[in-house]
C-alpha positions in Angstrom: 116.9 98.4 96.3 114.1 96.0 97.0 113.3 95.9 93.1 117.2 95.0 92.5 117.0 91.9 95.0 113.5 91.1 93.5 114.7 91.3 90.2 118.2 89.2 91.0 115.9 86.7 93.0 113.7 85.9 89.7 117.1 85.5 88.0 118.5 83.1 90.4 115.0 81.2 90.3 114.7 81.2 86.4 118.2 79.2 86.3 117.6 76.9 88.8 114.0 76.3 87.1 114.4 76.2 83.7 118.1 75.9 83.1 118.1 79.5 82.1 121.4 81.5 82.2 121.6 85.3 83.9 123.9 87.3 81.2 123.4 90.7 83.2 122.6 91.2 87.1 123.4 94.1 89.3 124.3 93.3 92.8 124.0 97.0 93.8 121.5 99.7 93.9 122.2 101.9 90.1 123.5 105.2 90.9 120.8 107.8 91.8 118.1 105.3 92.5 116.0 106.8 95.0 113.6 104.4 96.6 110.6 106.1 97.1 108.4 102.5 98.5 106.8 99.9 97.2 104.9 100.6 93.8 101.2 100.0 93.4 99.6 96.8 93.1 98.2 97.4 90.0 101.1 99.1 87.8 102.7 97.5 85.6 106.4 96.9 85.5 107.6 95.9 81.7 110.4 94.1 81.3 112.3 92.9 78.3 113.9 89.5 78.4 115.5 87.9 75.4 115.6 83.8 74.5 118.1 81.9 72.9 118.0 81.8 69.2 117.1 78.1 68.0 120.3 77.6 65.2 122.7 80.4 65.1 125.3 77.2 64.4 123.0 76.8 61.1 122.8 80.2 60.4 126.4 80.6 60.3 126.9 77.8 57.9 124.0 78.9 55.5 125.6 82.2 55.2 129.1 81.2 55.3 127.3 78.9 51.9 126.1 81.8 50.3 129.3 84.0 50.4 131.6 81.4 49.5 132.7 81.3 45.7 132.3 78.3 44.0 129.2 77.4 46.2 126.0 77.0 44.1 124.0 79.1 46.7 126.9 81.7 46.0 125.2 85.1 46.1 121.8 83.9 47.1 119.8 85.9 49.5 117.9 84.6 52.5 114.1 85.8 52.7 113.5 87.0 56.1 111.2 84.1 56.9 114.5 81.9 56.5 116.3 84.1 58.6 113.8 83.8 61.3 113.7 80.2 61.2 117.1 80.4 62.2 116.9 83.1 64.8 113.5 82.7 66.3 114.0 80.7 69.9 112.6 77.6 70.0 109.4 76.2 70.9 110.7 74.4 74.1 112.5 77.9 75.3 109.0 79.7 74.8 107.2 77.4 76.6 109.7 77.0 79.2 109.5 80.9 79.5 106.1 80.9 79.9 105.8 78.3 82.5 108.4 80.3 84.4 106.4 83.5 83.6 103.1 82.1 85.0 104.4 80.0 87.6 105.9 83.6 89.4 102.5 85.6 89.0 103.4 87.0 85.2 102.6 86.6 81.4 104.1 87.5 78.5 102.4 90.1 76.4 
C-alpha cells in the first residue's frame, strides 16, 4: 500500500514539475498484494516509464506520403534511423526526465 501512495505521489509531483501527464495510476492496493514492510535500503526497484515521442504528427504524414499513389516517395521505405527520428522523445523531455529523476533521489539507467 505504502509503495502505491509512493508511486501515485511521484506521479502527482512529476506533473506539477515538469508538465508531465499520469496515463495510468491505481488509487488502490492490486489484488493480493501482501505488504510484508518496507524494502531494503539498498534494493533496487526498476521501473519503466515511457516519454513522448518528438513528431508522431510528422510521422503520420511521411507515411501517409509513402503509401499514397501518385506520390514520388510512393513505395519508399523508411530506414529505421528515420523512423527513430520521428519516434525518439525529444531532447527537452529527456532532460526534463532526468532533472525530475535526480531531483527525487533516482537516475535513469
Amino acid at each position: 500500500m505504502a509503495l502505491c501512495k509512493l508511486l501515485n505521489l511521484l506521479s502527482i509531483i512529476a506533473v506539477a514539475s515538469a508538465g508531465m501527464v499520469v496515463h495510468e495510476s491505481r488509487t488502490s492496493v492490486p489484488a493480493g498484494f501482501v505488504s510484508q514492510g518496507a524494502a531494503p535500503a539498498n534494493d533496487m526497484l526498476t521501473l519503466r516509464v515511457a516519454l513522448t515521442s518528438s513528431n508522431i504528427a510528422g510521422l503520420e504524414e511521411k507515411l501517409m506520403s509513402l503509401s499514397t499513389p501518385g506520390s514520388p516517395e510512393f513505395r519508399q521505405w523508411l530506414s529505421m534511423e528515420e523512423v527513430k527520428s520521428f519516434v525518439q522523445p525529444s531532447s527537452e523531455t529527456v532532460s526534463a526526465f532526468s532533472a525530475f529523476t535526480s531531483a527525487n533521489g533516482s537516475s535513469p539507467p
